[in-house]
Every structure is written in structure tokens, then in C-alpha cells.
C-alpha positions as CSV (number, residue, x, y, z in Angstrom):
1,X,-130.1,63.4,186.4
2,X,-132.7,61.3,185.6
3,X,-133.8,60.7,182.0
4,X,-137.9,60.5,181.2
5,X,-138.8,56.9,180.4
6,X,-139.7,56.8,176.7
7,X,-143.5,55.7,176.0
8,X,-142.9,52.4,174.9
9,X,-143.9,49.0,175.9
10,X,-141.7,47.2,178.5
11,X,-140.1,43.8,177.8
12,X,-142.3,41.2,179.2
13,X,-145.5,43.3,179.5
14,X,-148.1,43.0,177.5
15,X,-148.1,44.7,173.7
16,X,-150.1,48.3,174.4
17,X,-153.3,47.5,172.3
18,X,-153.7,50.0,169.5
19,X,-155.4,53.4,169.5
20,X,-157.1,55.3,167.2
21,X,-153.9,57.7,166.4
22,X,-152.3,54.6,165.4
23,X,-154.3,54.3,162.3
24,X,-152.2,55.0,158.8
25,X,-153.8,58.5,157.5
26,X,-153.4,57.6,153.1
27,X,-151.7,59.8,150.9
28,X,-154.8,60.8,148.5
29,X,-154.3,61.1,144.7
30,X,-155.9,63.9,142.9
31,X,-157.9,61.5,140.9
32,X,-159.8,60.0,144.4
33,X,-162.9,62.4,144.7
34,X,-164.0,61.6,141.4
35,X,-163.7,58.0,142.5
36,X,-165.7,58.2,145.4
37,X,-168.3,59.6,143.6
38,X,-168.4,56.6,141.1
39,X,-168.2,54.2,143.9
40,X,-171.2,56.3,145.6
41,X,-173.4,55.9,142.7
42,X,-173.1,52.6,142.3
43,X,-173.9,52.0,145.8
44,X,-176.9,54.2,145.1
45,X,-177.9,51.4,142.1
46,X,-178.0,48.8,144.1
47,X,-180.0,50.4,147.0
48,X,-182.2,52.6,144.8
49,X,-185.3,52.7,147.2
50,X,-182.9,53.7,150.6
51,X,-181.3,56.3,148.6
52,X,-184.7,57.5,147.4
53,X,-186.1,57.6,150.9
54,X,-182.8,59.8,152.3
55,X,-183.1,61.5,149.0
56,X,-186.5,63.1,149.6
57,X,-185.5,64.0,153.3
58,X,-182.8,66.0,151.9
59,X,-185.4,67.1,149.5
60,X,-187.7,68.5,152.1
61,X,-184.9,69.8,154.0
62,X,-184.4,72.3,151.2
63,X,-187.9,73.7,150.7
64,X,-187.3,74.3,154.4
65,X,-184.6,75.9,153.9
66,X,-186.2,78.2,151.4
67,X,-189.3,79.1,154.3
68,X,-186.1,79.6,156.2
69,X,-184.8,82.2,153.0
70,X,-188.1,83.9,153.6
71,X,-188.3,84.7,157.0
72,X,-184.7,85.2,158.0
73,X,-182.4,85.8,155.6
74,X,-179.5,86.9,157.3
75,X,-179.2,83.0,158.1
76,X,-179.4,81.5,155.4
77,X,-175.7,81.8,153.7
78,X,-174.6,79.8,157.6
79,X,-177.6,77.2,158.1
80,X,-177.3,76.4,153.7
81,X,-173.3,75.3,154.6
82,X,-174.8,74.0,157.4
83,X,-176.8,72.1,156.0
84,X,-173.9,70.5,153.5
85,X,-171.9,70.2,156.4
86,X,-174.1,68.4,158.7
87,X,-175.2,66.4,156.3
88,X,-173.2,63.5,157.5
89,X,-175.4,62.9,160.6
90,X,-178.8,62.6,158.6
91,X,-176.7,60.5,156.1
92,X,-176.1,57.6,158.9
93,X,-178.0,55.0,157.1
94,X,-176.6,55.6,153.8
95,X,-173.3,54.6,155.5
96,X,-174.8,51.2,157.4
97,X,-176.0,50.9,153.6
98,X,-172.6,51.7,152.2
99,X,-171.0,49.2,155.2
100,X,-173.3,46.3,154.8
101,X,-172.6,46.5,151.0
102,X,-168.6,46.2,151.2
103,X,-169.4,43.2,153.7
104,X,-171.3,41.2,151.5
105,X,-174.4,41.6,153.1
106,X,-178.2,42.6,152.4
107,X,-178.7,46.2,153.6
108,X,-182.1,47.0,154.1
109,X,-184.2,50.6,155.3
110,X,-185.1,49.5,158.8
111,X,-181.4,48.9,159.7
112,X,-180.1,51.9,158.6
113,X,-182.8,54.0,160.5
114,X,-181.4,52.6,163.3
115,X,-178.0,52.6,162.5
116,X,-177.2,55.8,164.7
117,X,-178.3,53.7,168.0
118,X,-175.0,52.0,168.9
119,X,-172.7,54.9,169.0
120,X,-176.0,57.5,170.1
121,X,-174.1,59.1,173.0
122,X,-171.2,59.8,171.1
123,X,-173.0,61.3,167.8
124,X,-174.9,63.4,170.4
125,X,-171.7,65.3,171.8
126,X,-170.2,65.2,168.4
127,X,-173.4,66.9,167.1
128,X,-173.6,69.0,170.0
129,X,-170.0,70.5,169.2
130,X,-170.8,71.2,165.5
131,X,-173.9,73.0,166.5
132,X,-172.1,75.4,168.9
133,X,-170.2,76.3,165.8
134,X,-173.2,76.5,164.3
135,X,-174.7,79.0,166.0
136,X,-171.8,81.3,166.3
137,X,-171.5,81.0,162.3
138,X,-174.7,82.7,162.8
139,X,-174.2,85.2,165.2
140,X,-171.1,86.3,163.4
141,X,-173.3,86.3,160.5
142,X,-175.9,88.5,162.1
143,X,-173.2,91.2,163.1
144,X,-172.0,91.6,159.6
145,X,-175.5,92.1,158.3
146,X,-176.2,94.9,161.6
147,X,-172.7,96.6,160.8
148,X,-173.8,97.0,157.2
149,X,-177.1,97.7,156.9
150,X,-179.4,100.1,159.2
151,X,-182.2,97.8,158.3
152,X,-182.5,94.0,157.4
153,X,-183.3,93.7,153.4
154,X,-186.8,93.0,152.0
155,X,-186.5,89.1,150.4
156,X,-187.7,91.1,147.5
157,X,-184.8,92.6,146.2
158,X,-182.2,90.7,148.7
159,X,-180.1,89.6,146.0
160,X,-179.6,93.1,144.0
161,X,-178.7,94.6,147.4
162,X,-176.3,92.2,148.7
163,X,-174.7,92.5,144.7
164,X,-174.5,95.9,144.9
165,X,-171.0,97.4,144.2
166,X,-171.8,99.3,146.9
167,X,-171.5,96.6,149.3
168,X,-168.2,95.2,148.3
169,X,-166.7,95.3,151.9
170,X,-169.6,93.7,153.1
171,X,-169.1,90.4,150.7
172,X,-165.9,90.7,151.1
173,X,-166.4,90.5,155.1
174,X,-169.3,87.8,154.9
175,X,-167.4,85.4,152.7
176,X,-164.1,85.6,154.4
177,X,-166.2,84.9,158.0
178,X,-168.3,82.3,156.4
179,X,-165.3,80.5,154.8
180,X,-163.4,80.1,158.4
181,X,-166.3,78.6,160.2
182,X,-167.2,76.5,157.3
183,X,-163.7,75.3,156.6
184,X,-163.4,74.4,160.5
185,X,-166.7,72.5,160.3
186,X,-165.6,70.8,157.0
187,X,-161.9,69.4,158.6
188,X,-163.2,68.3,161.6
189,X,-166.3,66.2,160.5
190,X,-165.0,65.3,156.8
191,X,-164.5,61.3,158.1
192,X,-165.4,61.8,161.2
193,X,-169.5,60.7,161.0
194,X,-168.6,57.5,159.3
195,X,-165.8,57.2,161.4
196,X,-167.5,56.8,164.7
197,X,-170.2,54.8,163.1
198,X,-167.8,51.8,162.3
199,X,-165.1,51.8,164.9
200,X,-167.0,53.0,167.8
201,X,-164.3,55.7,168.8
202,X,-165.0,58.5,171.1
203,X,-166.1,62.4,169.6
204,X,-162.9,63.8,170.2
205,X,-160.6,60.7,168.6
206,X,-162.8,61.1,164.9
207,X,-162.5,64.8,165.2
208,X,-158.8,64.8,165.8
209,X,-158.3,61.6,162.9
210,X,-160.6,63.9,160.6
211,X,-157.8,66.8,161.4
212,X,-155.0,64.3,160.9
213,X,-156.8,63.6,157.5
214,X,-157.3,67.2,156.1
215,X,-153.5,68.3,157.4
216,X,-151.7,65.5,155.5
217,X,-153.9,65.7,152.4
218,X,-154.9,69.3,152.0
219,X,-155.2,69.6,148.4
220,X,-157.3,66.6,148.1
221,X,-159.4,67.7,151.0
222,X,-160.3,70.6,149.7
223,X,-160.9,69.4,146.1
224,X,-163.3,67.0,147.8
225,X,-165.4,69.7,150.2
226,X,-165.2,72.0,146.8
227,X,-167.2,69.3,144.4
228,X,-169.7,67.9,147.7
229,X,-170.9,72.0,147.3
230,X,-171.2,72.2,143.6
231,X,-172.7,68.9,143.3
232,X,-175.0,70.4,146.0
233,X,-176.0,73.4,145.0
234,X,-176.4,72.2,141.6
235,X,-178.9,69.9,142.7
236,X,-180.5,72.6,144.8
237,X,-181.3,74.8,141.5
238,X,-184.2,72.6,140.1
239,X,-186.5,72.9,143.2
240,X,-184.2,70.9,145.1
241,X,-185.1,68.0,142.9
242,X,-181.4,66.9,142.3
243,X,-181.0,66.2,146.0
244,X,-183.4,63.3,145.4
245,X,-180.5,61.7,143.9
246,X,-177.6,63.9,144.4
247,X,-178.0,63.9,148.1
248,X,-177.9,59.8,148.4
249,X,-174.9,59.3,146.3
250,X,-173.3,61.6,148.0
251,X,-173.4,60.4,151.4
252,X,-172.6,56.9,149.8
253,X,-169.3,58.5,148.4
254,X,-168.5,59.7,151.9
255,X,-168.6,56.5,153.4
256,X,-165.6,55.2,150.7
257,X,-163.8,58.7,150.9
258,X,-163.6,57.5,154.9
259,X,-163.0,54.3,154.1
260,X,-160.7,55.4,151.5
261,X,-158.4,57.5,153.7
262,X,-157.8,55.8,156.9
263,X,-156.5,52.4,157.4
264,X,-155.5,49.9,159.8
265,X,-151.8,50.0,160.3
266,X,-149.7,47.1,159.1
């Protein structure tokens, strides 16, 4: 009987060249969040004005958010995670920033507007699978609001509805729902953004490495995704002003939580 022919490399063939699932996933330390975010901040100091600019995108993302609040509030618990979650993408040229920084070199605004270029076809399908989940965060969303309620609540007295003892079940149901597709979305683009931008890897290898990532470190994973939020909706609670700083500093402390957690093996 034959035996299979182990996956290894031959004597006298050439050494396989290295893949992406041969990079060395770190063990994180508890400690490494908080880190990030120094590192982040002073990345934000010495770039103040390209941080500023990202800053008041982010800024005016959130009043459109609110027009958003307004009109259709059954989406906005899935496009407001969405919009921490997908932040990555618009935060492209805070990594180039972040990059060109740890390389000794002078970042400036033009390059990181076009910092997305290289790698476009691969952000797009990479984007394209994160807004699939997307949307069916917020058709799940709109089923729990139609099983509910008869009719959709006036923005008027949303809040003391949704609070309403009454609707325990319903929290209940919208949180645990929310939490699955937001906790997908979270472990498979946590590094995965950066990722692609710096070693030019295909959608699926990032995704996959950002999986590797979250399994072996799960604590500090989710200690990470936990502050990103507060930090976010803290800054979201003075008429969005924080995210003109908040938001910058923390797409620079994404860029060292990737650069933090995967490394070349020895």
C-alpha cells in the first residue's frame, strides 16, 4: 500500500518560497491594546494635519449617520458597528502614514490618498465580502424589528420604546444577532486592512491570518474590539467631535496592533 508523500520539499529542489500561513501569529499580552493606542497617538503628533483631515471624514460620517438615525432607524444599531468595523478601509492612509513613519520616511497627505491604489482589486473583493455581511446584519436586523413591532417607532420616542421592559425579548434578540455578525466582521478584518496594504496578499489569505490572529489570542482580541467601541462611541457623544481626534489615532493604533501581532518567521 502506498503511503501519501508528506508536503515537504524534496532534496535537491528548490526551498518552497514562503506563504502567508507561514507567518508567526504573537502571543499578545494583556497590557498590548493600551500600547497600541500610545503608539497611535504619537503617530497622530507627528502627522497632526493627516489625522485631522481623516479626522473630520469620520466626523462627517457621523452627522450622516445621525440623518441616517432619522430616517431609518431600524438600521442604525448594524450600519453604527458598521461603521467601527469598516473603518479600516477609510483608515488606508492613516496606515501608509503609520508605514512610512516606522520606515523613517516623510509621510505626506497626497500619498496616503492614494495609498489604496496598489492593492485596489484586492480591497475591492475584500470590501465587497464585508458588505454582503453588511447587508444581511441589516436584513436580520429588519426582521427583528417587523416580529416585534406592528409598526416601525416614531424617532421621537425611539429610545423609551426600545427600553421598555416590555420589550426585553426583543433586546435580548437584537443584541445577541447584532453581536454574531459584528463579532464575525470584527475577526476577520481586525489585521486584515493593514494586512493587505503592506504585504500585497490576496482577500482570502488576510482574512484567514486575521482568523489565525483572533483564535490564538482571543482574550486580547476582544479586549481590543471592546476599547476601539468605547473609545468610539465616546467620541461620538459630543457631536461627533471626538472622532476628529479619536478616529485618527485609532486607525494609527491599528496599524501597530497588525504590525504588532504578525511576524515574519525566523
Amino acid at each position: 500500500m502506498n503511503e501519501a508523500t508528506p508536503a515537504t520539499d524534496q532534496p535537491g529542489e528548490p526551498p518552497r518560497p514562503p506563504s502567508v500561513f507561514d507567518l508567526r501569529i504573537t502571543e499578545l499580552n494583556a497590557g498590548d491594546p493600551l500600547r497600541w493606542l500610545r503608539m497611535g497617538w504619537a503617530d497622530f503628533l507627528r502627522c497632526p494635519r493627516t489625522g485631522l483631515f481623516y479626522g473630520l471624514c469620520f466626523f462627517l460620517m457621523g452627522h450622516a449617520l445621525l440623518a441616517v438615525f432619522r430616517a431609518a432607524p431600524a438600521y442604525v444599531l448594524a450600519l453604527s458597528a458598521g461603521f467601527l468595523l469598516m473603518g479600516p478601509f477609510l483608515c488606508l492612509g492613516l496606515y501608509d502614514t503609520s508605514r512610512a513613519l516606522q520606515n523613517g520616511q516623510q509621510p505626506s497627505l497626497r500619498a496616503s490618498l492614494l495609498a489604496w491604489r496598489p492593492t485596489q482589486g484586492t480591497m475591492a473583493i475584500f470590501a465587497g465580502v464585508l458588505l454582503i455581511l453588511e447587508m444581511l446584519w441589516g436584513r436580520a436586523s429588519l426582521v427583528v424589528f417587523a416580529v416585534t413591532f406592528n409598526t416601525m417607532p416614531s424617532t421621537a420616542n425611539l429610545l423609551a420604546q426600545l427600553f421598555n421592559p416590555d420589550n426585553l425579548s426583543f433586546l435580548i434578540t437584537y443584541t445577541v444577532v447584532g453581536g454574531v455578525f459584528a463579532g464575525l466582521i470584527f475577526v476577520t478584518s481586525v489585521i486584515s486592512i493593514p494586512m493587505i496594504l503592506d504585504r500585497r496578499v490576496d482577500a482570502i489569505s488576510a482574512g484567514l491570518t486575521s482568523m489565525r490572529a483572533c483564535v490564538q489570542n482571543p482574550g486580547v482580541m476582544l479586549q481590543w474590539g471592546a476599547l476601539i467601541t468605547l473609545l468610539m462611541i465616546l467620541a461620538m457623544l459630543p457631536l461627533f467631535l471626538g472622532l476628529l481626534v479619536l478616529g485618527p489615532v485609532v486607525g494609527h493604533a491599528t496599524w501597530h496592533a497588525y504590525q504588532g501581532t504578525v511576524s515574519d518567521p525566523a
